[in-house]
C-alpha positions as CSV (number, residue, x, y, z in Angstrom):
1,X,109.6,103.3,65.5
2,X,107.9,104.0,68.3
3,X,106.1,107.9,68.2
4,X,106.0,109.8,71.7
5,X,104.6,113.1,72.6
6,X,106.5,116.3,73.8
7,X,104.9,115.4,77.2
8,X,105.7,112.0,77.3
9,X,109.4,112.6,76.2
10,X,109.9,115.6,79.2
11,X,108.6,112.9,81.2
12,X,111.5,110.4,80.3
13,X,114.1,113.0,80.1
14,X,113.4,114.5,83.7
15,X,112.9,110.1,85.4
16,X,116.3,109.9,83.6
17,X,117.7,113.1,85.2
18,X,116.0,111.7,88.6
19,X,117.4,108.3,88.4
20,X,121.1,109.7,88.7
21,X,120.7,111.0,92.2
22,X,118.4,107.7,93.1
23,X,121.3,105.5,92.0
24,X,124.0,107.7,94.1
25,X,121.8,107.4,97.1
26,X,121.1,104.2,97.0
27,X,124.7,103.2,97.1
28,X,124.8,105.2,100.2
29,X,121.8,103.8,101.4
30,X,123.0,100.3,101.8
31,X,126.3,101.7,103.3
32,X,124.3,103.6,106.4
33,X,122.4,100.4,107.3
34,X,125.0,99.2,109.8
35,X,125.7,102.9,110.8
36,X,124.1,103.9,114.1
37,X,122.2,107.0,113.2
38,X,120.7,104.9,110.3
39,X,119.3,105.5,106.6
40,X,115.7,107.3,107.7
41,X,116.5,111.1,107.6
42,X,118.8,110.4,104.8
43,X,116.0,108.7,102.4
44,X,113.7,111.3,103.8
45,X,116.2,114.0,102.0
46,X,116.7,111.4,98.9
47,X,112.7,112.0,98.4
48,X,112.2,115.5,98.4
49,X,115.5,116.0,95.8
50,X,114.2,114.0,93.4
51,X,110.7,115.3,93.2
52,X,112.4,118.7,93.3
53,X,114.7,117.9,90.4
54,X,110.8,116.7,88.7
55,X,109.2,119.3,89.1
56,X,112.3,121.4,87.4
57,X,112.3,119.5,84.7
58,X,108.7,118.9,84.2
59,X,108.2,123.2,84.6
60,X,111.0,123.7,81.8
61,X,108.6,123.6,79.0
62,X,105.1,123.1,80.9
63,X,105.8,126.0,82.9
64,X,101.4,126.6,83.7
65,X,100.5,122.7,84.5
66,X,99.9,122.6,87.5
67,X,101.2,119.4,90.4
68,X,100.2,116.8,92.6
69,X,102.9,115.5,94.6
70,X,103.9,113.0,97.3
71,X,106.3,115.1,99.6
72,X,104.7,118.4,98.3
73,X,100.9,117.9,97.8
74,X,99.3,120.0,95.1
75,X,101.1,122.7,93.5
76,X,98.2,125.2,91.8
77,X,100.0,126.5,88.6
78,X,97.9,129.2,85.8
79,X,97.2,125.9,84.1
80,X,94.8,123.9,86.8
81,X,93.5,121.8,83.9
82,X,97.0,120.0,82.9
83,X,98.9,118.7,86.4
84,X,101.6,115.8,86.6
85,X,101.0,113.8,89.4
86,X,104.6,112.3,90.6
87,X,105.7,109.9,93.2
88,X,109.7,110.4,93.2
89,X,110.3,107.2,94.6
90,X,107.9,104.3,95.3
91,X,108.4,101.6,97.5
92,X,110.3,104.0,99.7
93,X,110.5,100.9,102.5
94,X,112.4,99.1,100.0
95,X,115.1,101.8,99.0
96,X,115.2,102.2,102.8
97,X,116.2,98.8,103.6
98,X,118.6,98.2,100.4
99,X,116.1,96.1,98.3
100,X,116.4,97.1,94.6
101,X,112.5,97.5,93.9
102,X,111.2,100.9,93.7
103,X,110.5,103.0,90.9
104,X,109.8,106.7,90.0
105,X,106.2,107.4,88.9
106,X,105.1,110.2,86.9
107,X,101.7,110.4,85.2
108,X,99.5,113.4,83.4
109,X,96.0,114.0,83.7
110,X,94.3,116.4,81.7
111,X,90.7,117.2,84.1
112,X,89.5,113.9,84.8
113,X,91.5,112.2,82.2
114,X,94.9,110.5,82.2
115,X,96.9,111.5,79.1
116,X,100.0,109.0,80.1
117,X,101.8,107.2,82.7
118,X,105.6,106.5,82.8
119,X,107.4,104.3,86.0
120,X,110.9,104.4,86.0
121,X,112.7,101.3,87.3
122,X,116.4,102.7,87.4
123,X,118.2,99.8,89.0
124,X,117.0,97.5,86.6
125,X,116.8,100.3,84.1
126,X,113.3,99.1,83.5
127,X,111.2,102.2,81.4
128,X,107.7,101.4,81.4
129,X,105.5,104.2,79.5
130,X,102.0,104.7,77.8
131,X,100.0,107.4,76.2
132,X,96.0,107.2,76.2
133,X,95.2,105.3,72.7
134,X,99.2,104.5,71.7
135,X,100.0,101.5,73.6
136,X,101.8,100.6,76.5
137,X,105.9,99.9,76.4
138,X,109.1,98.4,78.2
139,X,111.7,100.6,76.7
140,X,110.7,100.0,73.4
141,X,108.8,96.6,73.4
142,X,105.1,96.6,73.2
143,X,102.9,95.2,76.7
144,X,100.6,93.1,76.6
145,X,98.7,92.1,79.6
146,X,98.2,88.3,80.8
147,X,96.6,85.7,78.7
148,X,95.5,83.0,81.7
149,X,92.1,82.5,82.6
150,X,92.5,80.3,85.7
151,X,92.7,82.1,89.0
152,X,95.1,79.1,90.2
153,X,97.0,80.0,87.5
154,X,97.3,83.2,88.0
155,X,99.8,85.3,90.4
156,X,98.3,88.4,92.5
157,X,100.1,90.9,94.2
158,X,98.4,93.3,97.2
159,X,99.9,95.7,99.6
160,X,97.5,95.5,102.2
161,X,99.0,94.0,105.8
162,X,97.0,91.5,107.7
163,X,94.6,89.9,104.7
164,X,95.3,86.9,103.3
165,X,93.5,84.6,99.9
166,X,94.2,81.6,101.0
167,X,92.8,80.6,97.2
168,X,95.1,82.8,95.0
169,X,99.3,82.9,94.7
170,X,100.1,86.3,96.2
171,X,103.1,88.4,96.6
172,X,103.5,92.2,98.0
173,X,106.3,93.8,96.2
174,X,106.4,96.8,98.4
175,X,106.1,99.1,94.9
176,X,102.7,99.3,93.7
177,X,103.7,101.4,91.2
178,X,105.7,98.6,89.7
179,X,103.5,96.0,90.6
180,X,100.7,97.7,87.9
181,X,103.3,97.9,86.0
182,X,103.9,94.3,85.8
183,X,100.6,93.8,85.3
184,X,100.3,95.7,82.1
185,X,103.7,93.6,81.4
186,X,102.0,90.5,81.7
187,X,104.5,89.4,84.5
188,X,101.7,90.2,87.3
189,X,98.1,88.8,86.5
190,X,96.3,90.8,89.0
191,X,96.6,93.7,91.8
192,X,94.2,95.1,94.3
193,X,94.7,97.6,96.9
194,X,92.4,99.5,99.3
195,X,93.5,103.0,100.7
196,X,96.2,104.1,98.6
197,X,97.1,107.4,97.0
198,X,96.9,108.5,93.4
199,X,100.5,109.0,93.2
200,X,101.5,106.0,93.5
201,X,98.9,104.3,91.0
202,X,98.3,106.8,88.2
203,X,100.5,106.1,86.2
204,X,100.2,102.2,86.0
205,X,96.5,102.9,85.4
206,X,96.8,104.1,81.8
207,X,99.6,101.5,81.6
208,X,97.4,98.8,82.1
209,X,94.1,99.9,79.7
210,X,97.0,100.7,77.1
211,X,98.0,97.2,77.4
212,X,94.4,96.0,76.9
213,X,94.0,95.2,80.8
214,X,90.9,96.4,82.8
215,X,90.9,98.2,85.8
216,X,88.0,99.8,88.4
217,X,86.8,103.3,87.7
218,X,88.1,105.3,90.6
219,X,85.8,108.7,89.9
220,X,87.0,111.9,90.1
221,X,90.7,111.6,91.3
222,X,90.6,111.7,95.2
223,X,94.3,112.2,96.3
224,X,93.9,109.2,98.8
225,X,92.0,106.1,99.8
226,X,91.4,105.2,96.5
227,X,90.4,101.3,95.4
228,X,92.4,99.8,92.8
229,X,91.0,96.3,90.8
230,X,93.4,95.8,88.2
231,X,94.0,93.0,86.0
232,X,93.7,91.1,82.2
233,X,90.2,91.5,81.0
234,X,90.3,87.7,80.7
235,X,90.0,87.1,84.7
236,X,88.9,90.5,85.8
237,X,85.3,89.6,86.9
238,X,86.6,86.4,88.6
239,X,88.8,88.4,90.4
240,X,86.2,90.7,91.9
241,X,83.8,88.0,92.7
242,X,86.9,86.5,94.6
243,X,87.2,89.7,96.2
244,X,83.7,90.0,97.2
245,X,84.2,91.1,101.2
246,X,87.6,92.4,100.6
């Protein structure tokens, strides 16, 4: 039996909540593809709804912590210690154009601490969650991260257009949110990024040292241009010395 906090389980109930209008939109999404206005404005709206319907959820019972959002920005509550940092949907291009990747991400930080991290994979109804010093989940199987300790047998996954490793099997997703996540699942050995926003990597952060994976220390929260290293402990240094210049 797994044991969650009350701040974990508001987490899951509001993605769940979320996920209903995500799923409804999507449908419609797919639809306005061939339609002549097209799907922009209408995924645009699909954003700022969900995080809405988060941030109602999330202030039911945390009514003082305080919010760092994607559509919003930072929402100053009494409580400036506690805030959830939410990205309502990530890999937004994705949902845009149809492809069923994209996930909602939801973290807590306590100061310069992150409590727990939950990404939300409602297509594939894929709940990945972690609390600092419980463990990381899939619904309700533990995560463990990679095993492999050859680079050649590894597979990396990196957002960033126009740079290439010749030397290492890459993929981009288009979610990095879900791509830490499968990295903490053990699907994804590695991920690195350069200029990307806490939103969409807190979470998958805590997922990944739950799952006994390393990652970079990013110091004190910026909102954006962070640098994320993330990967097993087993090939984390030869992943930075392959990453050297990057």
């Amino acid at each position: 039996m797994i044991s969650i906090s009350a701040n974990l389980n508001i987490m899951i109930k509001a993605a769940e909540k979320a996920s209903k209008s995500i799923i409804r939109d999507f449908g419609e999404v797919e639809k306005l593809q061939v339609s002549k206005k097209g799907p922009h404005d209408f995924v645009t709206k699909t954003d700022k709804h969900v995080e809405k319907i988060l941030i109602e959820e999330l202030s039911k019972t945390k009514k003082n912590y305080s919010f760092l959002t994607e559509e919003t920005g930072i929402i100053k509550n009494k409580d400036n210690d506690n805030t959830w940092i939410i990205d309502p949907i990530d890999g937004t291009t994705n949902f845009l154009h149809g492809i069923p990747h994209f996930a909602i991400s939801i973290a807590l930080k306590s100061k310069d601490e992150l409590l727990s991290g939950l990404i939300f994979d409602p297509i594939k109804d894929e709940m990945f969650f972690a609390e600092k010093g419980k463990g990381s989940f899939l619904n309700n199987q533990r995560l463990r991260v990679s095993k492999k300790n050859s680079l050649e047998e590894c597979l990396f996954s990196s957002n960033n257009e126009g740079v290439k490793f010749s030397n290492l099997n890459m993929r981009c997703t288009g979610s990095a949110a879900l791509d830490l996540a499968y990295v903490a699942a053990g699907r994804i050995d590695g991920y690195f990024q350069n200029k990307i926003n806490l939103w969409d990597v807190a979470a998958g952060l805590i997922m990944i040292k739950e799952a006994g994976g390393m990652v970079n220390d990013i110091g004190n929260f910026e909102i954006n241009n962070l640098s994320i290293r993330a990967s097993s402990s087993a090939i984390y240094d030869k992943m930075l010395k392959n990453l050297n210049n990057f």
